[in-house]
C-alpha positions in Angstrom: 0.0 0.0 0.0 3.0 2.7 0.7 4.4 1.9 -2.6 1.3 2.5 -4.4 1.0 5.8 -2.5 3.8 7.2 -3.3 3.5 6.1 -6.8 0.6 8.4 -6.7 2.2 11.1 -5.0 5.3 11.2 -7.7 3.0 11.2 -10.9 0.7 13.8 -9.5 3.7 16.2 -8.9 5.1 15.2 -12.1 2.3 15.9 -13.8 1.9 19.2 -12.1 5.1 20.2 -13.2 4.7 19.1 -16.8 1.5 21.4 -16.6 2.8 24.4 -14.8 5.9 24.7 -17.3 3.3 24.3 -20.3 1.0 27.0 -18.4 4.5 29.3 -18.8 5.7 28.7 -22.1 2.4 29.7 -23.4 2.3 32.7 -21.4 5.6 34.2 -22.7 4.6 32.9 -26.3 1.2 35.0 -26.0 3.2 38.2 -24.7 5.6 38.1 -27.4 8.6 36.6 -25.3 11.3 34.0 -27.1 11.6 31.0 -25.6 14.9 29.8 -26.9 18.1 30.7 -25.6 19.2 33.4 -27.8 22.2 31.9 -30.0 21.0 31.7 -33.3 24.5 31.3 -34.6 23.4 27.0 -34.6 20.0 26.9 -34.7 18.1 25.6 -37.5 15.2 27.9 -37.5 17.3 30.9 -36.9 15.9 32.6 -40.2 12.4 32.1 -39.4 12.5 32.7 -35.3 13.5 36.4 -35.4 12.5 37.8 -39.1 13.3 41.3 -40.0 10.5 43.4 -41.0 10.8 45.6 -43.2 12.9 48.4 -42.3 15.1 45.5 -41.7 14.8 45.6 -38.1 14.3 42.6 -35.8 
């Protein structure tokens, strides 16, 4: 029975931390904030992520 509660206890914080971090990550993505760690020099989608308008500004 101990085993089985703490089980219970792990996957419920686990799961409230897997829901908390998705809760912030769509926050900062709804108020415009970037969510990768700012070193585009090896990223794949550095083109795309932070696109110039047209003044050629960022």
């Amino acid at each position: 029975m101990k085993s089985i509660l703490i089980t219970v206890l792990l996957s419920v914080l686990l799961i409230a931390a897997v829901v908390l971090a998705v809760i912030k990550i769509v926050k900062d993505k709804k108020s415009g904030k970037c969510s990768c760690g700012g070193q585009c020099g090896g990223c794949p989608m550095s083109g795309t992520c932070h696109e110039k308008d047209f003044f050629g500004k960022e």
